[in-house]
N, C-alpha and C positions, 0 to 999 in steps of 0.2 A: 501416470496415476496421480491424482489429486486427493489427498488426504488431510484428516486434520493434523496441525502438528504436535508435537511433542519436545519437551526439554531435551530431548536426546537430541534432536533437530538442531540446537541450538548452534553449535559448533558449525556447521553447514550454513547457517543463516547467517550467522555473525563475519564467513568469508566472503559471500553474496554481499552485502553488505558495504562493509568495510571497504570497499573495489569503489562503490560508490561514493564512499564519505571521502577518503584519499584522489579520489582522481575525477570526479565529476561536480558539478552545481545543483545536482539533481535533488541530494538531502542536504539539507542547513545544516547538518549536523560536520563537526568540524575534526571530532575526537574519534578515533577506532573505538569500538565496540568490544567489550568482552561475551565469550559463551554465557558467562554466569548473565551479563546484562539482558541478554538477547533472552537465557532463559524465563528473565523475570518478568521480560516484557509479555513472553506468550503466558504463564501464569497469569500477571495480572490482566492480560485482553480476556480469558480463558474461563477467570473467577469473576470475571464482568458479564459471564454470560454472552461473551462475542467471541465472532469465528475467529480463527488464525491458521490458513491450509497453507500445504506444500502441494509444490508439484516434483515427481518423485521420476528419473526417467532412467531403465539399467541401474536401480537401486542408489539411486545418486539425486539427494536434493539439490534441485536447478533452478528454483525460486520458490516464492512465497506472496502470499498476502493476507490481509486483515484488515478488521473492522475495530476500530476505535471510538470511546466517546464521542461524540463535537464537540458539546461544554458539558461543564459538572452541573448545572440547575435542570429542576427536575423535568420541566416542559420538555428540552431540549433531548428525553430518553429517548425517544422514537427516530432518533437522526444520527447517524454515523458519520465518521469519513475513516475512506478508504483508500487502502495503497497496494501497490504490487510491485515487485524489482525480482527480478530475473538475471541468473548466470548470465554474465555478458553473452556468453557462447549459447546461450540458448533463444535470445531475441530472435525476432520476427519468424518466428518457427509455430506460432499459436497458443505459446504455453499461456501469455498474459491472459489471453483471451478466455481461454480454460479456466483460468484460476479466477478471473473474475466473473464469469458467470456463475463456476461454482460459489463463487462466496457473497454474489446478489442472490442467489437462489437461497443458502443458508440464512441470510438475513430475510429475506419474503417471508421464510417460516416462524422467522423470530418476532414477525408485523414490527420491524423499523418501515419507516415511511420516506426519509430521507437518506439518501448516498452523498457526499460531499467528498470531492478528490482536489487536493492541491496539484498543482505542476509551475514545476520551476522553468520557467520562458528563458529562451525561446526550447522549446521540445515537441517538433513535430511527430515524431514517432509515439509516444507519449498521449496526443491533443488527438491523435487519429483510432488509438485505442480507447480511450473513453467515449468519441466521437460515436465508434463502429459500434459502442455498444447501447446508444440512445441518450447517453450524457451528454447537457449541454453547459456551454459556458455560461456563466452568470454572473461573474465576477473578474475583476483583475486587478490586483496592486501593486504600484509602480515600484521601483529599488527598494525592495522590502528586507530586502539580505544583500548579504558582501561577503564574498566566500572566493579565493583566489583573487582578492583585491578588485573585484567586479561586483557593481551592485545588479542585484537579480531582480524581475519582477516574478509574478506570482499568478497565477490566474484558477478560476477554481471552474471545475466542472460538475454537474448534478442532477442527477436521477430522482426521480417517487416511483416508489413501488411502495405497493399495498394501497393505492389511490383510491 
């Protein structure tokens, strides 16, 4: 089931999460995560008027994703970016895919025009699910991060809808 989420969610997210911040290049993000962070992040996506789902499997949050500003000026409203991270144990099982259709469809109805997704290279699993769902590359920035003493590049992927 794909739902929106909820501050109760939060605690479940912040372990999804945190799995990546400790042990992957995937988020730049270098610090764990608290419940309360993670709660406040979905508040603030939530009082922005953007999505933020779970995916829910045997009663058990197994990922998530969301729609965030792009930039704070105002032209830039109509344009998102968007992310998804998944219980390691629940990859390549479809959930990603679910949860971002669900939340390109949420945003069609919200008329955003633009999708924008970062990926931390190299991530082919990753570059085949944006791929599979008509997102294309448009961009890419070389060692843009350094995260376990490796610098990362960057490359972004992007959709219109509401064309």
């Amino acid at each position: 089931m794909i739902r929106s989420a909820s501050v109760e969610d939060a605690s479940a997210i912040a372990v999804i999460y945190n799995h990546y911040i400790e042990n992957t290049p995937i988020t730049f993000e270098t610090d764990r995560v608290s419940e309360e962070d993670v709660a406040r992040r979905i508040e603030e996506c939530q009082g922005g008027n953007l999505p933020w789902l779970v995916a829910v499997h045997y009663g058990k949050v197994i990922g998530y994703c969301y729609a965030s500003k792009w930039k704070g000026r105002c032209a830039y409203r109509h344009s998102v970016e968007a992310t998804v991270y998944l219980d390691p144990a629940a990859t390549a099982k479809g959930w990603g895919t679910r949860l971002y259709m669900s939340l390109l469809a949420e945003l069609e109805s919200l008329k955003i025009h633009a999708v924008i997704c970062g990926i931390a290279l190299p991530n082919e699993a990753s570059i085949a699910l944006h791929e599979k769902l008509g997102m294309e590359k448009v961009a890419h920035f070389k060692e843009v991060g350094n995260k376990f003493g490796k610098w990362i590049d960057v490359g972004y992927w992007q959709c219109l809808i509401n064309a």
